[in-house]
Phi, psi and omega in degrees: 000307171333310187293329197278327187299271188341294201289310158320320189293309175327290185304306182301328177266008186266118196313317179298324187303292137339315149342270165296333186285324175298310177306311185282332189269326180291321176323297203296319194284321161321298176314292195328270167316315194303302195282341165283288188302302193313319191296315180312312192288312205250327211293135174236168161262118179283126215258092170294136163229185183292146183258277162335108171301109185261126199276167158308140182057001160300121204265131211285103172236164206293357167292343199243022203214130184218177186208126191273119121327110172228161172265150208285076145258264178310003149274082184255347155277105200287353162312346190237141197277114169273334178303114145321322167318315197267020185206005133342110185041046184258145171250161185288102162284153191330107170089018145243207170164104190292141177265147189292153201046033174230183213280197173226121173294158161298300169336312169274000184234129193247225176219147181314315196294350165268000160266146177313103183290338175223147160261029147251009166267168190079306193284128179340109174314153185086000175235163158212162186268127214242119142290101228231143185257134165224204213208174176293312198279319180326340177243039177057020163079053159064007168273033150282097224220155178262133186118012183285165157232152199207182188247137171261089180276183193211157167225130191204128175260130163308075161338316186275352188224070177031058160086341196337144168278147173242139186205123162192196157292081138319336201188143164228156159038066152255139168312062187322124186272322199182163186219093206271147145273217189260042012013001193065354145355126190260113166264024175254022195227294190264144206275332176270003170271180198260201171315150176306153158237332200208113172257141209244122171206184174232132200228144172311141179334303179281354157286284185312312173294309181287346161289335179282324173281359169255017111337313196268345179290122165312130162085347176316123184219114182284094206258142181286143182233125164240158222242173164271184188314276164343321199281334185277335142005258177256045211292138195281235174243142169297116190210155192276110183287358204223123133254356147316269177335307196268354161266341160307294171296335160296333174285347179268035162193205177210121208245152214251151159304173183250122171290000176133000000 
């Protein structure tokens, strides 16, 4: 026994040997990685995706869930739901919205109990909701969505100043609460409903009055303007962009104290 202990010592301490030993763990570690990437490169995963463009707050069903092979090399996003599972009675959360062909995000997906049960919860004291009727085409052919921010511009021909058209930004950057049709139908929700009719947001009070009295101006047309991806984002403060405009519409009343 002595001799094998002895002879092992020998063979270990011997520099070729260190060598050789160096040489062969770097091969096996080099095999090692090469065969990982490879596997990565070919290896593939099965992918659920949208058949469909599935709008916000719509609950996610297996009519609408089809599936890719991609290879995990190009799975580099832990955001994207590889589980079928994972999208079981699951709904589209509030202010997203799966693209036809695109994967389904963690992110984007939610439990019924995460949707807003009224759309007047969440708004601020101090604010109030405000309805404004609009058309397929004023929304851009209904692409107008909740949770959109979106700008309130005016169109107005002055009488008093030689016909002028009066045209500008009144309000930036509100929020759409919900998107109704001429039934009341939520058309981001319920599948039989028709064109927009009424987009529903929330504006600080006194907001809410000068918009109920540019209701009232003869020739006056309040048109909803919407933004990119970005303005939605990032949304600024609801704010009046004009005071031209909005003092032209405060002269066109009498405005009441408020009771309350």
């Amino acid at each position: 026994m002595g001799n094998i202990v002895a002879t092992l010592k020998r063979f270990i301490s011997n520099k070729n040997t260190v060598t050789i030993l160096a040489v062969l763990a770097g091969v096996i570690i080099l095999w090692y990685f090469y065969n990982y990437r490879v596997n990565q490169a070919i290896t593939t995963v099965r992918v659920p995706y949208a058949v469909e463009r599935i709008d916000t707050t719509r609950k996610i069903e297996s009519d609408n869930i089809e599936y890719r092979e991609i290879t995990r090399s190009t799975l580099n996003d832990n955001d994207i739901v590889t589980d079928i599972n994972q999208l079981q009675d699951k709904y589209v959360c509030m202010g997203t919205s799966i693209p036809a062909n695109g994967f389904f995000h963690t992110s984007q997906v939610c439990e019924e109990t995460d949707l807003p049960s009224s759309v007047l919860q969440g708004i601020p004291d101090g604010y109030t909701a405000f309805d404004l009727p609009v058309s397929a085409n004023t929304t851009y052919a209904n692409s107008i969505a909740p949770g959109d921010y979106i700008d309130l511009y005016i169109i107005v021909r002055d009488r008093e100043n030689d016909n002028k058209i009066l045209f500008g930004k009144l309000i930036e950057s509100i929020e759409v609460l919900v998107v109704r049709d001429s039934s009341n139908r939520d058309v981001f929700w319920d599948q039989s409903a028709g064109d927009s009719a009424h987009l529903l947001f929330a504006v600080p009070d006194d907001y809410f009055k000068l918009l109920m009295v540019a209701q009232q101006v003869t020739g006056l047309t309040i048109r909803p303007v919407p933004r990119n991806g970005s303005y939605t984002q990032h949304p600024g403060e609801t704010q009046i962009s004009s005071q031209d405009l909005y003092s032209y519409i405060i002269n066109q009343s009498v405005m009441l104290g408020d009771e309350g």
